[in-house]
ZANU-674567 format. One line per 2 residues: number of its first residue (from 1); for each residue x, y, z of C-alpha. Coordinates in nm, 2 decimals, decimal comma. Each point is the difference from the previous one (the first is absolute). Layout:
<fitis>
NUM) X:Y:Z ~ ...
</fitis>
This chain:
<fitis>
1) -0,92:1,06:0,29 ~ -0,17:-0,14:-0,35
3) -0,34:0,17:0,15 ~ 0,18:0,36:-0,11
5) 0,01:-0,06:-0,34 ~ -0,26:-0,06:-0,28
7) 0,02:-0,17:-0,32 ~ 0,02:0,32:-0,20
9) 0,30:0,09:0,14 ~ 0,33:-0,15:0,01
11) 0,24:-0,17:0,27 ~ 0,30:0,25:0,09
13) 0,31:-0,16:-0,12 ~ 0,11:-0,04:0,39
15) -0,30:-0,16:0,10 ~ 0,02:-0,21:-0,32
17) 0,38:-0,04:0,08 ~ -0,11:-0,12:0,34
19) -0,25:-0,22:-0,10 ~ 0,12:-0,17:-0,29
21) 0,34:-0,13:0,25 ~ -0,25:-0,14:0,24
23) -0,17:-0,24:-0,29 ~ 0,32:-0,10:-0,11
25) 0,12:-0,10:0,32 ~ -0,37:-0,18:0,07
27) 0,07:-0,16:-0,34 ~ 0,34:-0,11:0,09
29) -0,12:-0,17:0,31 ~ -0,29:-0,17:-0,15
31) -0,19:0,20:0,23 ~ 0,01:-0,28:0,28
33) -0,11:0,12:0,32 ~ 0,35:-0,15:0,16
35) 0,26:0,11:-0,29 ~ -0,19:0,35:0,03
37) 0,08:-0,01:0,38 ~ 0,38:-0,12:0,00
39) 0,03:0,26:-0,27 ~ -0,13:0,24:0,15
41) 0,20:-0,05:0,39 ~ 0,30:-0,10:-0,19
43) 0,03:0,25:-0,33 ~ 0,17:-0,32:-0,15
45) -0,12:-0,21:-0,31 ~ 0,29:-0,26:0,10
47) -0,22:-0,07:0,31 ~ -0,35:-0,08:-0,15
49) 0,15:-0,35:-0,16 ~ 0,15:-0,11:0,34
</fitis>
C-alpha cells in the first residue's frame, strides 16, 4: 500500500486513520508475536494477560 505514495505527498486521513490504530494496538501488545496472535483471533485485550 506505502509503495503508492511518496514523501512529497501526504497520507489520506483514512489511510492515516487506519494506520495509526494498527501501531497502537502493536504498541499495546508489546508487539509479541503470541499477544499479537490471541489479539488478533480473539479481538480481546482481557485475553493477551491470561
Amino acid at each position: 500500500m506505502m509503495h503508492r505514495f511518496s514523501e512529497d505527498k501526504d497520507i489520506p486521513v483514512s489511510i492515516h486513520k487506519k494506520l495509526k490504530k494498527r501501531q497502537l494496538e502493536y504498541f499495546f501488545t508489546g508487539g509479541m508475536p503470541e499477544a499479537v496472535l490471541v489479539y488478533k483471533e480473539t479481538g480481546s485485550d482481557r485475553k493477551i494477560s491470561e
